[in-house]
matplotlib code that plots the C-alpha trace (Angstrom):
import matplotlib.pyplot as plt

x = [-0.3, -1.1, 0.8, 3.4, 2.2, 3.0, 6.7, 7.2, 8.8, 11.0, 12.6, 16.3, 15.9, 18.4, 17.3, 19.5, 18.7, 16.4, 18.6, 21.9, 20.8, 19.1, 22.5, 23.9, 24.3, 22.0, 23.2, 24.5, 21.7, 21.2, 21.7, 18.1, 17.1, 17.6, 15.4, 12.5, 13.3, 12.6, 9.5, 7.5, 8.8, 5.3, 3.3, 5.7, 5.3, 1.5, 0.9, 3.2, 1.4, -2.1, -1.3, 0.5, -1.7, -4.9, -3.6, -7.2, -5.3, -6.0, -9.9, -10.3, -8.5, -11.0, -14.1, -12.8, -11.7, -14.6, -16.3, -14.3, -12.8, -13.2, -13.1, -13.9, -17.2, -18.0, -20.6, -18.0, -16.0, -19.5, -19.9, -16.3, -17.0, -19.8, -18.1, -15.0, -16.9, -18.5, -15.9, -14.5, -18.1, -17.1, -13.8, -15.3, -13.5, -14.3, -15.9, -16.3, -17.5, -17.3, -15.8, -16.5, -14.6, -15.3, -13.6, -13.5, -15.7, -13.8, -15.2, -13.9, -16.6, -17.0, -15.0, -11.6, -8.9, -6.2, -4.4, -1.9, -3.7, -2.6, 0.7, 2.7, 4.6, 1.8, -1.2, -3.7, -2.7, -4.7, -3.1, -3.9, -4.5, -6.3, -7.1, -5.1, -7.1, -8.6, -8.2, -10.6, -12.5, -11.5, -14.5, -17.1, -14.9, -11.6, -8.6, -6.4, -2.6, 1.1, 3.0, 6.2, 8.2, 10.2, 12.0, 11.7, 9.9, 13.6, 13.5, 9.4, 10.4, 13.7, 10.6, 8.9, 6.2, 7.4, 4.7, 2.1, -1.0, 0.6, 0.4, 2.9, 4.3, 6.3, 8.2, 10.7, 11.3, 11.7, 15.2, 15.8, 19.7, 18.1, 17.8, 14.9, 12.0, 10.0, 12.7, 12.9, 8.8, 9.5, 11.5, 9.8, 6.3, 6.9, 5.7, 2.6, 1.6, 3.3, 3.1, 0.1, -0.2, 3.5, 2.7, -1.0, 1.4, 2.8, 0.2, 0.2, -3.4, -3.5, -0.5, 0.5, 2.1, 4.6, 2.9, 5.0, 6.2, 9.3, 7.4, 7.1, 3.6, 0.3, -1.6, -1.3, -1.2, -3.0, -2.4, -3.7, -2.1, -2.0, -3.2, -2.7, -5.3, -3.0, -3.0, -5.5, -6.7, -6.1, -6.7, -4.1, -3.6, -1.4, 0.0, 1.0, 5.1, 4.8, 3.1, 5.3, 8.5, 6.3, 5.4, 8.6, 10.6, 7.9, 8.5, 11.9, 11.0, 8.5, 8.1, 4.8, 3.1, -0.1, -2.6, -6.4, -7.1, -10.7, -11.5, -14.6, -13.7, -15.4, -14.7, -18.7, -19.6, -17.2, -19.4, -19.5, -17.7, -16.1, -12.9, -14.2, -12.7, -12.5, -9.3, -8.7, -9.3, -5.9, -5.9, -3.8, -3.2, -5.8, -5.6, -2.4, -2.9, -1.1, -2.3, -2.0, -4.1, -4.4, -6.3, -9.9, -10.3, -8.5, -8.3, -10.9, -9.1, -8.7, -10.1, -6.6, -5.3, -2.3, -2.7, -4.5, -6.6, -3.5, -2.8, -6.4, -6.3, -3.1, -4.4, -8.1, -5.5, -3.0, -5.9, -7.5, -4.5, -4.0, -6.9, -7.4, -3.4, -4.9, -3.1, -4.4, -2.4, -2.1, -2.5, -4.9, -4.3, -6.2, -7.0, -8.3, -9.7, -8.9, -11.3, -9.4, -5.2, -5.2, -7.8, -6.7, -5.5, -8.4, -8.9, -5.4, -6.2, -9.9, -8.2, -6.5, -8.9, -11.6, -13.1, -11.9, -8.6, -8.4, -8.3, -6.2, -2.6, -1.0, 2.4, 2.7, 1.8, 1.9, 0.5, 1.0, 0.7, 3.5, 2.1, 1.3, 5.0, 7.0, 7.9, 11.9, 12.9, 10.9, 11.9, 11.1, 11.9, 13.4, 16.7, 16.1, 14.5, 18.1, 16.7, 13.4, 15.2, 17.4, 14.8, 12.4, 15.6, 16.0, 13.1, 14.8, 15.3, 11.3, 11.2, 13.8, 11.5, 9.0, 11.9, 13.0, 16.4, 17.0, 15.6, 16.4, 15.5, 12.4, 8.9, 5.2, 2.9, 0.5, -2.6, -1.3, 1.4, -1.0, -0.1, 3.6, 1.8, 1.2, 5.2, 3.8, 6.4, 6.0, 6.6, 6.0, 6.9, 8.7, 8.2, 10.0, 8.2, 10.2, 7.3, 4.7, 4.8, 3.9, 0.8, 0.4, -2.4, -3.3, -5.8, -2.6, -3.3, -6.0, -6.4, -4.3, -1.5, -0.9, 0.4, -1.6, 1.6, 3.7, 0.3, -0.2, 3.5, 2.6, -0.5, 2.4, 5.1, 2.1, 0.2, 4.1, 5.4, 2.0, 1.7, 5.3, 5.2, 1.8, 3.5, 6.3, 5.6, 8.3]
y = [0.1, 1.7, 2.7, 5.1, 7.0, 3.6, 4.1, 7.7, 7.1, 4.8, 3.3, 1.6, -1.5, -4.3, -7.5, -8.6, -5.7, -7.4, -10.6, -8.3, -5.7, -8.8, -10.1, -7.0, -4.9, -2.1, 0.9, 4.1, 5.8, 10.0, 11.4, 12.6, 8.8, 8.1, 11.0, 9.9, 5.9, 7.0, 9.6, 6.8, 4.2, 2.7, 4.1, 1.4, -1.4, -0.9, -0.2, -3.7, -6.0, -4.8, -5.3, -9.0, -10.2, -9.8, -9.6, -7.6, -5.8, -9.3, -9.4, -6.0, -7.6, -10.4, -8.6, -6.4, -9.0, -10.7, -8.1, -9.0, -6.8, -2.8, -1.8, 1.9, 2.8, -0.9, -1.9, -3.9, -0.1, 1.4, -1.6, -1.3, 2.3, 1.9, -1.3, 0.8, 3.9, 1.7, 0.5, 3.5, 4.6, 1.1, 2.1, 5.3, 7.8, 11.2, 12.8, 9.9, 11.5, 10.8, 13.1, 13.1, 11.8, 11.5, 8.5, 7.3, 4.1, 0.7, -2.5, -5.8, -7.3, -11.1, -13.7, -12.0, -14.7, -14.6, -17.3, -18.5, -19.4, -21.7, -22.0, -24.2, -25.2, -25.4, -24.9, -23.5, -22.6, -20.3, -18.2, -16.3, -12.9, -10.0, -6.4, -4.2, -1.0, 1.3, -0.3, -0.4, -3.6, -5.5, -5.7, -8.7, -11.4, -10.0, -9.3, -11.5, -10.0, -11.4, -10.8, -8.6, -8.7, -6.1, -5.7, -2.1, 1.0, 2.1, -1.3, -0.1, 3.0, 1.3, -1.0, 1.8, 1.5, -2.3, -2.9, -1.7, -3.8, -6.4, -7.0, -5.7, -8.1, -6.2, -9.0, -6.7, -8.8, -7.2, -7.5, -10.1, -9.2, -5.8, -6.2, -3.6, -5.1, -2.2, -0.3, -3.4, -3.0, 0.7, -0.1, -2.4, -0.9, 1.4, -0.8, -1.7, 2.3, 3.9, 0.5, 1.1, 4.7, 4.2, 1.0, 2.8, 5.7, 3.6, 1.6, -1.4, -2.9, -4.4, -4.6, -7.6, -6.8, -9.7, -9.4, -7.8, -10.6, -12.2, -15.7, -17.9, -18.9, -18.8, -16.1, -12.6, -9.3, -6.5, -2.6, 1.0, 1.9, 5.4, 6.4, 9.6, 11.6, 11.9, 8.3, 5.7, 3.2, 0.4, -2.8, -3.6, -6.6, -8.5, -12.6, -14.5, -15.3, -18.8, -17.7, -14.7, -17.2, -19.7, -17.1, -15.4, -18.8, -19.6, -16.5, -16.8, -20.3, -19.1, -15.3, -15.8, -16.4, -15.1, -14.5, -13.5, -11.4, -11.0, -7.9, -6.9, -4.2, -0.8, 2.8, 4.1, 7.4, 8.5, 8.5, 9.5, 8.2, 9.1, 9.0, 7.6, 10.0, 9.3, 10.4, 10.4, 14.6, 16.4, 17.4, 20.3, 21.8, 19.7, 21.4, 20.2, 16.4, 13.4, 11.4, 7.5, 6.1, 3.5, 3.0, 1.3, 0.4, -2.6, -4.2, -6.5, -9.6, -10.3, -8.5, -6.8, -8.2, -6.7, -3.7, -2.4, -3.5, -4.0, -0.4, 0.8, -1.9, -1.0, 2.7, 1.5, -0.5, 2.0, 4.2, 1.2, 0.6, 4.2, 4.5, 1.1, 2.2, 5.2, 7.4, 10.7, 12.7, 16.3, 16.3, 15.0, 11.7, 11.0, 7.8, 8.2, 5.4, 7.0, 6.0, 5.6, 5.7, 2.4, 3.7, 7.7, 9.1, 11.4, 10.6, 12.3, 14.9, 15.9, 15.3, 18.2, 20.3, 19.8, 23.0, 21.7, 21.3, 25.3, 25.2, 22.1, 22.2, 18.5, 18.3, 14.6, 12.0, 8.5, 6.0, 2.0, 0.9, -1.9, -4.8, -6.3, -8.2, -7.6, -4.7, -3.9, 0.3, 3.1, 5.9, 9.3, 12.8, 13.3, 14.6, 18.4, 17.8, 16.7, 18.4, 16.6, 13.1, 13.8, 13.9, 11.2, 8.8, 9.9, 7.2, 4.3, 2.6, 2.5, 0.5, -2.1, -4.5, -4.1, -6.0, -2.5, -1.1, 1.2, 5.0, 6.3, 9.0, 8.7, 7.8, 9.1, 7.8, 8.8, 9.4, 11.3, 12.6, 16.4, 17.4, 18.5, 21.9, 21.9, 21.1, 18.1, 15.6, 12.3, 8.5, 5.1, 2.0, 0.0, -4.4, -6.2, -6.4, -9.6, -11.0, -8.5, -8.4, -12.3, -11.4, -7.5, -6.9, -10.4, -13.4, -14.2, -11.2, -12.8, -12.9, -16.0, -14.5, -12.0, -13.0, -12.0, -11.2, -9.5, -7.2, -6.3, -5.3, -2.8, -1.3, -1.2, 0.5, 2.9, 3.8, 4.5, 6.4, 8.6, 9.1, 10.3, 13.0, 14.2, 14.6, 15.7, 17.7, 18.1]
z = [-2.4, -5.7, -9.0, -9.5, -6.2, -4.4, -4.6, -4.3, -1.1, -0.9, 2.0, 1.7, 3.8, 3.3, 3.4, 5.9, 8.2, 10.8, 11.3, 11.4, 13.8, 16.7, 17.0, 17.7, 21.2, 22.4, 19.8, 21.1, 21.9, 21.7, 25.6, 25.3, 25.6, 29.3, 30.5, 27.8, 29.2, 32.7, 31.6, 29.6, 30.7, 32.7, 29.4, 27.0, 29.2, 29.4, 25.6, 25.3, 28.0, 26.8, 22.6, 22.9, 25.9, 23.5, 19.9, 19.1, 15.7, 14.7, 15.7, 13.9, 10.5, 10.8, 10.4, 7.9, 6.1, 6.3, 4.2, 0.9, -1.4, -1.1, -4.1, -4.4, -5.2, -4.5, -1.9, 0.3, 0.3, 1.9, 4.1, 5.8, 6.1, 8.1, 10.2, 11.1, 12.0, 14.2, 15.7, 16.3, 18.2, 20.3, 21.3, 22.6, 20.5, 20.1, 17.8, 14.8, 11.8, 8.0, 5.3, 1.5, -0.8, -4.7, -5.8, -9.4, -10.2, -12.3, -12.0, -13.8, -15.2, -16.0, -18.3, -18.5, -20.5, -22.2, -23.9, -26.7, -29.9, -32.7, -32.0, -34.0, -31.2, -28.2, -29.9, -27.9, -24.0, -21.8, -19.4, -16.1, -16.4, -14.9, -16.3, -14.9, -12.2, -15.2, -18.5, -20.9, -22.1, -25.4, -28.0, -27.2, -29.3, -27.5, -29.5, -31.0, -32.1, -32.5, -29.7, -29.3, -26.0, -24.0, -20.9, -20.5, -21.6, -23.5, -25.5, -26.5, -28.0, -29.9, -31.9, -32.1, -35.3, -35.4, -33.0, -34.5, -35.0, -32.1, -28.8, -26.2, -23.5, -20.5, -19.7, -16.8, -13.8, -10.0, -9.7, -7.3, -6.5, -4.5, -0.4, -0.5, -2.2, -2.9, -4.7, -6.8, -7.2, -7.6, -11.3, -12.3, -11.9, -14.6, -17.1, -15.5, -14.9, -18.4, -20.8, -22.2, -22.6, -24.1, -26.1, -27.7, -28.9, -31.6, -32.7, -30.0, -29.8, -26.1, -23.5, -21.0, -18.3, -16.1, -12.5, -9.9, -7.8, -6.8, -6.8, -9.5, -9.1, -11.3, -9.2, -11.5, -9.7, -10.7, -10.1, -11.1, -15.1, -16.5, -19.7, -21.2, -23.4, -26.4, -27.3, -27.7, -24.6, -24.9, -23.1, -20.6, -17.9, -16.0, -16.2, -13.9, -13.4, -14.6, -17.6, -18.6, -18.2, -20.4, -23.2, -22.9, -23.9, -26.5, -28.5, -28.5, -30.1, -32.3, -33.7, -35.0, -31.3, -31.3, -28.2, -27.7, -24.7, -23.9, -21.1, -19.4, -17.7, -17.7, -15.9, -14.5, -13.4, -10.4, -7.1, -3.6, -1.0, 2.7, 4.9, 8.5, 11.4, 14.9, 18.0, 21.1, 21.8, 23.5, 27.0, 26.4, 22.8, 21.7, 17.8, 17.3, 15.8, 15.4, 12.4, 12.4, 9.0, 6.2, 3.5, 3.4, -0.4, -1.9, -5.2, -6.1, -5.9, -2.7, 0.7, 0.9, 4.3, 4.4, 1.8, 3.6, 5.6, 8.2, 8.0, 9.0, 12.2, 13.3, 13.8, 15.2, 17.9, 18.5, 19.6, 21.4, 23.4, 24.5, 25.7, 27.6, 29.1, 30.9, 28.6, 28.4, 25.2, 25.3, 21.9, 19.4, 18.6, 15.4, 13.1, 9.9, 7.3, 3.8, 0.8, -2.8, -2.3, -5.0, -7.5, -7.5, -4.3, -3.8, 0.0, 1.2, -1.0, 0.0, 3.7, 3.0, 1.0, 4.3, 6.2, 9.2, 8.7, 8.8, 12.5, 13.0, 12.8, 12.0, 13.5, 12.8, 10.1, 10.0, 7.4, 7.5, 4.0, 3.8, 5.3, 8.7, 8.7, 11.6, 12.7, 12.0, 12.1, 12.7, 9.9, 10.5, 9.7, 6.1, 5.1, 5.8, 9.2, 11.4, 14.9, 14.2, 13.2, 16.4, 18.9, 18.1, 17.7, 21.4, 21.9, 20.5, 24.3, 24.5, 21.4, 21.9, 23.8, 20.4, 18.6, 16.6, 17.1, 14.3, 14.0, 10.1, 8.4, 6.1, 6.3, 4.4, 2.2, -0.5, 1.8, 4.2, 1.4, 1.3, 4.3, 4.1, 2.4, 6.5, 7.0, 9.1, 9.7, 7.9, 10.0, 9.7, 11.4, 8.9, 8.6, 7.2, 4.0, 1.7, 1.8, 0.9, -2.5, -2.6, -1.8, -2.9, -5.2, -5.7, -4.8, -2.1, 0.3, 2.7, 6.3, 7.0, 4.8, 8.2, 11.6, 14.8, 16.4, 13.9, 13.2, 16.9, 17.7, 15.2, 16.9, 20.0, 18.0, 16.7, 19.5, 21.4, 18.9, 18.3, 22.5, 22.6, 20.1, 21.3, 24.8, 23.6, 20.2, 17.8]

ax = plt.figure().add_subplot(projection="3d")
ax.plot(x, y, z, "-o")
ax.set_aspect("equal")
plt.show()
């Protein structure tokens, strides 16, 4: 997930949700429900038995995975377009084609550091640190600054010109006291997206950022910052927890802490790039589509298991499992790979802006782009789409045997974001996702960090929800 577009929709999810709602009755389900129980019945059952017989979302993860980080504009980004397009040509799909993308260019470069120098206290202490997704390098010798600390952007502009010449250090925590983590992520983020662009305005030299993390640990987390082209660039990056609680109660000992931060990083020439298309071709309107996705790129620290290279399986497996059911949509049912939601957000966009869209009409959009957790709620429809909300929650029967017995209102995400210029309606199948941002953005998110299980009852809830409206439109 990426930046400030990360969070711009957030779903409420208490953290207690999941355990509350299994000990809990069958809900009062819409009268619409028994008709669609009976109706797809034998289509849920198969799309069940075939996903958690063979767990193959998991297969899929693996090889991506095994390609390393995806970067944008990186050659592991080229190599998983090329692996996913063909294994889209070996599920038989129709009509599996690339679409450009221009995607911006950042790489990290060798040797970043950052520690605490000459301290009276702890002398000299490194730290671990990573450049935050688009800032700009330090000089060749790095730069060395006093440090000032603040917990918000508000407390920033409060020092105002008192921090020039220093050395900002974000020190805002996720709030630990909210049930939904990613509203949590949501406030804290700011700093990591505005705090430079904010901190350069009055004279800061460099920023430091706390990671975003609930964990205590010494693995930083890194993420997309924003700068804007009235105020200088300057170098930004991310420490770990342990080492913003351990700077944090050193300057509080000591106002005269000083630290070097040393950056490699450097923004090339933006290039060429693709999203990978493939579907399973209606039988009957077949220009209307459903839209399952995730993203292909990742950040550069770790091949991106569950952000998002989950996302991408899950659709590849959805598709898979419709098609090895016997299902035959009457609509499209599409799955598209985007290039660049971390780095930029160009892939939803050029989605959009594509010549063939003009004679496709998208009645449905979903994106997985929380994880590969277990599956809890399926949120659909937003707040001025009731009739919408009404039917699909008709469907909740189907998905009790998935483990998911809440329907709310909600869903989207920043790929597939463009297309309510179409008025298509926005989905997603929600995991529970107190976990995910342990790994999110960091060295943590690998292929053992996501359970074979969880990810495939996914794929299930997916590939259901996506044959039902294409049966049933909206």
């Amino acid at each position: 997930m990426t930046k400030s577009r990360k969070h711009i929709r957030i779903l409420t999810v208490a953290s207690s949700l999941a355990a509350l709602l299994a000990l809990l009755p069958a809900a009062r389900l819409p009268a619409q429900s028994s008709a669609a129980s009976s109706l797809y019945a034998d289509a849920a059952e198969k799309l069940r038995r075939l996903g958690l017989q063979d767990e193959r979302a998991y297969d899929l993860l693996r090889d991506l995975t095994a390609l390393g980080p995806r970067l944008t504009g990186s050659p592991q980004a080229a190599a998983a377009v090329t692996l996913t397009a063909q294994m889209m040509q070996d599920l038989e799909l129709d009509d599996v084609h690339y679409e450009t993308v221009t995607v911006s260019r950042w790489v990290r470069g060798e040797a970043e550091s950052a520690s605490i120098v000459g301290s009276s206290l702890v002398g000299d202490r490194p730290m671990s640190v990573c450049a935050l997704g688009g800032s700009v390098p330090t000089s060749e010798v790095g730069v060395t600054a006093p440090v000032v600390e603040v917990k918000s952007l508000q407390d920033l502009a409060k020092l105002g010109a008192q921090v020039k010449g220093k050395i900002v250090f974000f020190n805002r925590a996720m709030d630990r006291s909210q049930g939904d983590v990613f509203a949590a992520y949501g406030v804290a983020a700011e700093q990591r997206v505005r705090g430079a662009a904010d901190a350069a305005k009055l004279g800061a030299v460099a920023v430091l950022i706390r990671s975003l993390t609930l964990r205590i640990d010494d693995h930083p987390h890194t993420g997309a910052v924003e700068y804007e082209s009235q105020a200088p660039k300057i170098p930004a990056a991310a420490i770990s927890t342990r080492d913003a609680e351990f700077l944090s109660a050193l300057v509080r000992r000591d106002q005269n802490v000083r630290v070097r931060l040393q950056l490699n990083s450097r923004t090339l020439a933006p290039v060429t790039s693709v999203n990978v298309v493939g579907q399973i071709t209606g039988t009957a309107i077949p220009n209307e589509v459903v839209l399952v996705g995730g993203h292909l790129d990742s950040w550069d620290l770790s091949p991106g298991a569950h952000d998002d290279g989950a996302g991408c399986v899950i659709a590849l497996e959805a598709l898979r499992l419709i098609k090895d059911a016997g299902l035959k949509p009457r609509r499209t049912i599409r799955a598209v790979m985007f290039m660049d939601e971390e780095n930029g957000g160009t892939g939803g966009a050029f989605y959009v802006k594509d010549p063939r869209r003009k004679t496709e009409r998208h009645i449905f959009a979903m994106e997985s782009d929380r994880g590969g957790f277990l599956p809890i709620l399926v949120a659909a429809g937003q707040n001025g789409q009731p009739r919408v909300f009404e039917k699909i929650r008709g469907w909740e029967s189907l998905f009790l045997p998935l483990g998911i017995r809440e329907f709310i209102r909600g869903g989207g995400a920043v790929d597939i974001g463009p297309l309510s210029t179409q008025g298509t309606v926005f989905a997603s199948v929600v995991p529970d996702s107190q976990r995910y941002f342990d790994v999110h953005h960091s060295a943590l998110d690998v292929l053992a960090a996501v359970h074979p299980r969880e990810l495939e009852l996914n794929a299930v809830a997916t590939a259901l929800l996506a044959y039902l409206v294409s049966q049933e439109g909206l």
